[in-house]
LOVOTOR-94070 format. One record per residue (C-alpha): chain; x, y, z. Coordinates in nm, 3 decimals, decimal comma. Last residue first. Layout:
BEGIN
chain  px  py  pz
A  X  Y  Z
...
! end
This chain:
BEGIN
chain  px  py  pz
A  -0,120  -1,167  -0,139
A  0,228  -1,270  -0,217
A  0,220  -1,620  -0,405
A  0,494  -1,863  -0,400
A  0,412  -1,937  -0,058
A  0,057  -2,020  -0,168
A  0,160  -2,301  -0,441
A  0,402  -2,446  -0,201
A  0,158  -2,469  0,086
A  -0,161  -2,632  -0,145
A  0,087  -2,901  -0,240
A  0,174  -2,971  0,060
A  -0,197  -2,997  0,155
A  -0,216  -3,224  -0,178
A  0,026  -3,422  -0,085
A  -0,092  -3,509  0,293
A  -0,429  -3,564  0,161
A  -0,353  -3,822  -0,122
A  -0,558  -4,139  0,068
A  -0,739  -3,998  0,349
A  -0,927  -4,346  0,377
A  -1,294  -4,163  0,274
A  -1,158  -3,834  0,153
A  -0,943  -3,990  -0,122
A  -0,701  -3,857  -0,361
A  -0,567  -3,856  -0,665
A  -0,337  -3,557  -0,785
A  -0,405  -3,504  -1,139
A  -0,211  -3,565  -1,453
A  -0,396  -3,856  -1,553
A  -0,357  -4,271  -1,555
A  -0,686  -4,388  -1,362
A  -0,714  -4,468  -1,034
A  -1,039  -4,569  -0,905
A  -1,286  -4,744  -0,568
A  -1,026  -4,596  -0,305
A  -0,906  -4,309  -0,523
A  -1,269  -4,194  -0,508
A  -1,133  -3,806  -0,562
A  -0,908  -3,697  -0,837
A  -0,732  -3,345  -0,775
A  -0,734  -3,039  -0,947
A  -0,513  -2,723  -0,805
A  -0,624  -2,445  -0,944
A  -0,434  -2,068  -1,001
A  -0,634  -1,754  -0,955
A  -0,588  -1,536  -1,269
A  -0,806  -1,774  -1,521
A  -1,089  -1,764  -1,294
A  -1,390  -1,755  -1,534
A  -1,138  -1,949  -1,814
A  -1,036  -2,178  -1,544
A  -1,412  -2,184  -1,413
A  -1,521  -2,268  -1,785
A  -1,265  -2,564  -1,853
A  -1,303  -2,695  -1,517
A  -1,674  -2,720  -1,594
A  -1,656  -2,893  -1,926
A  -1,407  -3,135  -1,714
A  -1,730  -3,223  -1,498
A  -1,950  -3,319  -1,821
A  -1,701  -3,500  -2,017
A  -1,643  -3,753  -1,665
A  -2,002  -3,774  -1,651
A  -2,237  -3,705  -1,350
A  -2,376  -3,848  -1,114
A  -2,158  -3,833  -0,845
A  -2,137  -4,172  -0,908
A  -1,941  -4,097  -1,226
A  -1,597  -4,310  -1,070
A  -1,365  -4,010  -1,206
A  -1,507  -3,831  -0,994
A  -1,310  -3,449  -0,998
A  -1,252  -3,222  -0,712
A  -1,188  -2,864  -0,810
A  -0,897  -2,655  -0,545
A  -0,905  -2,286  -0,655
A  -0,681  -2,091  -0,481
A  -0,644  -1,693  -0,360
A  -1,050  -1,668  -0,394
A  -1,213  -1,378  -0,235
A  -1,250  -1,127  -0,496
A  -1,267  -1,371  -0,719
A  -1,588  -1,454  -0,553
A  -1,788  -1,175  -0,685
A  -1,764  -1,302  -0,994
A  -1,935  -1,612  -0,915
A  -2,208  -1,379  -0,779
A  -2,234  -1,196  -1,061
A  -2,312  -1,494  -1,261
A  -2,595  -1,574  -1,009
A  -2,739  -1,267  -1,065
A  -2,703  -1,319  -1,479
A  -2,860  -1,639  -1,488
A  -2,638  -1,941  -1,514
A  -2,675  -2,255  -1,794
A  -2,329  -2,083  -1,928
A  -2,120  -2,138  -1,585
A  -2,175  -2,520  -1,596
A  -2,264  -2,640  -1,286
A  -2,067  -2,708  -0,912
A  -1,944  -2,331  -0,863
A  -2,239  -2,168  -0,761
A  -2,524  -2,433  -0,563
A  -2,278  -2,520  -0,312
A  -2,008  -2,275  -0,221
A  -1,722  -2,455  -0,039
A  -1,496  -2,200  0,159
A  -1,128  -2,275  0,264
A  -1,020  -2,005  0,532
A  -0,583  -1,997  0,584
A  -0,430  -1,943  0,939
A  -0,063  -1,905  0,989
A  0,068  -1,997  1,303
A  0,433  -1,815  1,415
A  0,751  -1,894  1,544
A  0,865  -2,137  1,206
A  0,529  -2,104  0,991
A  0,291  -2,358  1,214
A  -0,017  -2,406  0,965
A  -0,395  -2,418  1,067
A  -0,597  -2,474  0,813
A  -0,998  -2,282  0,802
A  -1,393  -2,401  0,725
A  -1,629  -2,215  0,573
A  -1,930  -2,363  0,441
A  -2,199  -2,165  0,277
A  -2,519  -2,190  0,309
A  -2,922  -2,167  0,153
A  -2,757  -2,142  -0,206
A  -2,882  -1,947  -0,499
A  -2,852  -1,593  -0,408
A  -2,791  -1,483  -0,025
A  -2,609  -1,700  0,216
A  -2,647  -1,797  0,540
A  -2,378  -1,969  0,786
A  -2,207  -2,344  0,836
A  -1,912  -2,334  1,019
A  -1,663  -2,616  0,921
A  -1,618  -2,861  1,218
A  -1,206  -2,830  1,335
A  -0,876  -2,794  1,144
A  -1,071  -2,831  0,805
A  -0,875  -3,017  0,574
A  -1,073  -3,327  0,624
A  -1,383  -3,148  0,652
A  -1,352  -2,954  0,310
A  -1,256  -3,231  0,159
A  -1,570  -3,408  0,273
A  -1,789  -3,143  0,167
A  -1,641  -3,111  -0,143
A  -1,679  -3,501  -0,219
A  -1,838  -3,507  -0,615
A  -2,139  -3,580  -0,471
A  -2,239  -3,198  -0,655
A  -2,026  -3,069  -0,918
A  -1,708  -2,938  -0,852
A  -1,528  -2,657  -0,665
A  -1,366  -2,565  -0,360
A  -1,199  -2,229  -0,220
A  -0,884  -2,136  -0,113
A  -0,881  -1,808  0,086
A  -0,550  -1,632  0,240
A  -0,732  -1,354  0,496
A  -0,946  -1,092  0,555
A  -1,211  -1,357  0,716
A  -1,514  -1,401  0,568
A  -1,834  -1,357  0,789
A  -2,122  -1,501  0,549
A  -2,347  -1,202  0,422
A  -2,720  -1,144  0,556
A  -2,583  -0,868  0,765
A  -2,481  -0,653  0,442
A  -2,815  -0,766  0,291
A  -3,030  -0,543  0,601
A  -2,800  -0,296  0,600
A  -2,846  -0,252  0,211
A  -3,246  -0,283  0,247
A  -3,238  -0,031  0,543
A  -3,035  0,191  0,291
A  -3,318  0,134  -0,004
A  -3,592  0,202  0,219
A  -3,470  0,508  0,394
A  -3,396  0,615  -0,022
A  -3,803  0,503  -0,104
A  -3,901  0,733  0,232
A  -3,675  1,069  0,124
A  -4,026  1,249  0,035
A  -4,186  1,173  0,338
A  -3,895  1,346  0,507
A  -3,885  1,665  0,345
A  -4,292  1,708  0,305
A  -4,268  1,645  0,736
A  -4,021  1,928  0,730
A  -4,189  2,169  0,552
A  -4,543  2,121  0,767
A  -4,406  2,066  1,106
A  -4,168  2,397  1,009
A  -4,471  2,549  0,856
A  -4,721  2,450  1,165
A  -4,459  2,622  1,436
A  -4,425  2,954  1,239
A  -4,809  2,958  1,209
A  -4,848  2,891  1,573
A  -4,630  3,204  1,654
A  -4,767  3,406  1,381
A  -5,120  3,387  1,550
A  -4,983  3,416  1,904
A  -4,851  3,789  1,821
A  -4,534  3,986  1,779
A  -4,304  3,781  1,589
A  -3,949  3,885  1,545
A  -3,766  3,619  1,769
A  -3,965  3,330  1,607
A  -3,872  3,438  1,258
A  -3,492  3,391  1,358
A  -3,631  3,016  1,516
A  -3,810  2,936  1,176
A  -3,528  3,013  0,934
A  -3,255  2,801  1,162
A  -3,521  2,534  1,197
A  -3,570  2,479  0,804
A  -3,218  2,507  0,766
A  -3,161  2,178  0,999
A  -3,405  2,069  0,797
A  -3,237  2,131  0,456
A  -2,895  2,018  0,601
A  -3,061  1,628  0,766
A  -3,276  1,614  0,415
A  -2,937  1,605  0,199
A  -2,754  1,387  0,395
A  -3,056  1,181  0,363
A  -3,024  1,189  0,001
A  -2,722  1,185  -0,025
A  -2,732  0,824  0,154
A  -3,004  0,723  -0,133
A  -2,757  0,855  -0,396
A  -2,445  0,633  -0,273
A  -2,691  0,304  -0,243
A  -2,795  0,398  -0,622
A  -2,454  0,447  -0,713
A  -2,360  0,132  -0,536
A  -2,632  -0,107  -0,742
A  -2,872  -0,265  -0,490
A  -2,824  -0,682  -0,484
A  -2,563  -0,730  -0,736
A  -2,367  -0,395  -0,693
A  -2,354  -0,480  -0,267
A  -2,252  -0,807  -0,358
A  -1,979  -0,642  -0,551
A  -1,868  -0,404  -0,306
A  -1,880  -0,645  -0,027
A  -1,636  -0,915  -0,192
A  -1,409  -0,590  -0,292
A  -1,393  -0,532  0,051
A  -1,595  -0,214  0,215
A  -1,414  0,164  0,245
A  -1,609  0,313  -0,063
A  -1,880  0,261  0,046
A  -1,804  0,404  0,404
A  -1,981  0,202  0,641
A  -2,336  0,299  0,801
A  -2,282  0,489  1,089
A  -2,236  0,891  1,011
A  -2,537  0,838  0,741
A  -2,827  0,669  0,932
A  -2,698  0,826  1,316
A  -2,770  1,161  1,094
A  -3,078  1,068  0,968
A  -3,229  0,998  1,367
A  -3,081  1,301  1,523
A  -3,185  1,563  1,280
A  -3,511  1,387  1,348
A  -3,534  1,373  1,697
A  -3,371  1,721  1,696
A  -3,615  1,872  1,468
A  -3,922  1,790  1,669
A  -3,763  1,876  1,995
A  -3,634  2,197  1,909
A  -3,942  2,291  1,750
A  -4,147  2,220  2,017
A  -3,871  2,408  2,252
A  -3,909  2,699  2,063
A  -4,271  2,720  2,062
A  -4,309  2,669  2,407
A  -4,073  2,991  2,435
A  -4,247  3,198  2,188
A  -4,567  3,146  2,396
A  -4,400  3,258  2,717
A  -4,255  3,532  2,583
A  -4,616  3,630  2,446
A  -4,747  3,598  2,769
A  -4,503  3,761  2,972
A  -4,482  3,624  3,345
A  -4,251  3,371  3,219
A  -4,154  3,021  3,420
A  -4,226  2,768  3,171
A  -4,362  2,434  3,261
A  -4,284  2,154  3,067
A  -4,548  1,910  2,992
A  -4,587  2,067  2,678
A  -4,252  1,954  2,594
A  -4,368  1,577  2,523
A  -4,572  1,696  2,240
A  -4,272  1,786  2,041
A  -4,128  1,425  2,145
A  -4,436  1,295  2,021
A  -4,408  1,468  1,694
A  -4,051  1,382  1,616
A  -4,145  1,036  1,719
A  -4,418  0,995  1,438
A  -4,263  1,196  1,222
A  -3,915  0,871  1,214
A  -4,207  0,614  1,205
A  -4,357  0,805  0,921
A  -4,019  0,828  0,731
A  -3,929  0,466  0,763
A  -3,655  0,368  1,065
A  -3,348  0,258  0,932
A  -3,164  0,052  1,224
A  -2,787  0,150  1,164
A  -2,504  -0,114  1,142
A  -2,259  -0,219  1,396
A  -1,924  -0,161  1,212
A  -1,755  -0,498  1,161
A  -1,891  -0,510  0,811
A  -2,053  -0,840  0,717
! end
């Protein structure tokens, strides 16, 4: 998610609710004014003041704090376009933009009329129109509050990804991802929520001394996207795929040669074909895993994440293909 904290939305009635008992709250106030009338003007004032500020206050935290659109990672863009739709995001924060000017107009209208009234009756009327106006301005902005507390609420729902070099795996299932992912993993892969079609994603990350300096690269394994045929997916889930070429740098997909994954040899190179045609700007490394049980006579790198057969060669590997990349 976003590093900046993100705004509770509060739904329009909540948001009148406190307005009005913050107006109430002035009563208890007392007002030293020998003039009755000046007296009443002044309570009025101060009810007003109250009941505008809370919710002047309350859309304006809404706007000013959630993240500039515009401003997010691709990766958040997109999910953000899957889940809500951006223009539809953009219009709901207009929206309360909108509804913060028109009642801080409302107040500006109502506290020049205050000055010029001469009697109690006008007084309380001024008061019930700007409880009256405003309330109708708020109550109608309720489905865009909805729509930016459901944006805040997906942003947070997102894996932390690190701004950095990304490689991520791919294969069917029992294919070994997991295990890769763990071997190349400097320490236990973090395990964190996901929205869509998976319950988790695992990211793990390589530490790599570059002469003075460490360079840190994040490998991600995303079961339940990248480990079945692209054309059996629906079109959310197809989104989401897309939405991680905005992450991925490399593509590293495990093969079984063996089958006890499950599934067949013609089956898992169907899939390479579609994620290098899906992917076809992000180069893949494909390696062989099982090299322990079978090694057959192909162009890939075999491997195996059980003896750690192949590992060292396919991490180099990994290094030269990233250093002749500038990200």
């Amino acid at each position: 998610m976003p590093d900046k904290r993100l705004p509770s939305i509060k739904s329009s009635q909540e948001i009148l609710d406190k307005a009005f008992k913050r107006a109430k709250e002035t009563s208890k106030k007392k007002i030293i004014e020998r003039d009755r009338l000046k007296r009443a003007k002044r309570a009025t004032q101060d009810k007003i003041q109250a009941f505008t500020d809370t919710i002047i206050y309350e859309l304006d935290k809404y706007v000013k704090n959630f993240p500039s659109i515009d401003r997010l990672s691709n990766f958040h863009r997109e999910m953000i376009e899957i889940k809500i739709g951006i223009s539809k995001l953009k219009k709901s924060l207009g929206s309360i933009s909108w509804a913060e000017n028109l009642c801080k107009k409302i107040r500006r209208e109502a506290l020049r009329n205050l000055k010029f009234a001469d009697n109690s009756k006008e007084i309380t009327s001024i008061r019930k129109r700007v409880y009256g106006r405003v309330s109708s301005v708020i109550n109608q902005i309720n489905p865009h509050l909805k729509n930016v507390k459901e944006a805040c609420a997906f942003l947070e729902s997102l894996p932390f990804i690190d701004n950095v070099t990304t490689i991520v795996i791919a294969g069917y299932p029992n294919v070994g991802k997991s295990s890769l992912l763990r071997i190349l993993s400097r320490a236990k892969p973090e395990i964190a929520s996901y929205p869509f079609t998976t319950k988790e994603i695992h990211v793990g990350h390589i530490d790599r001394e570059k002469g003075y300096e460490k360079e840190r690269y994040q490998i991600i394994d995303t079961p339940g996207l990248l480990d079945r045929p692209l054309e059996k997916r629906n079109e959310i889930e197809l989104q989401a795929i897309a939405a991680l070429k905005h992450l991925a740098n490399l593509i590293i997909f495990i093969i079984d040669p063996t089958e006890t994954c499950g599934y067949k040899l013609e089956d898992q190179m169907n899939l390479l074909k579609s994620i290098r045609e899906e992917f076809s700007s992000i180069p893949i490394i494909v390696v062989e895993n099982k090299a322990d049980m079978l090694k057959r006579k192909s162009p890939y790198l075999k491997i195996s994440c059980k003896t750690g057969y192949g590992i060292d060669k396919l991490k180099k590997k990994i290094f030269d293909i990233l250093d002749e990349k500038s990200w």
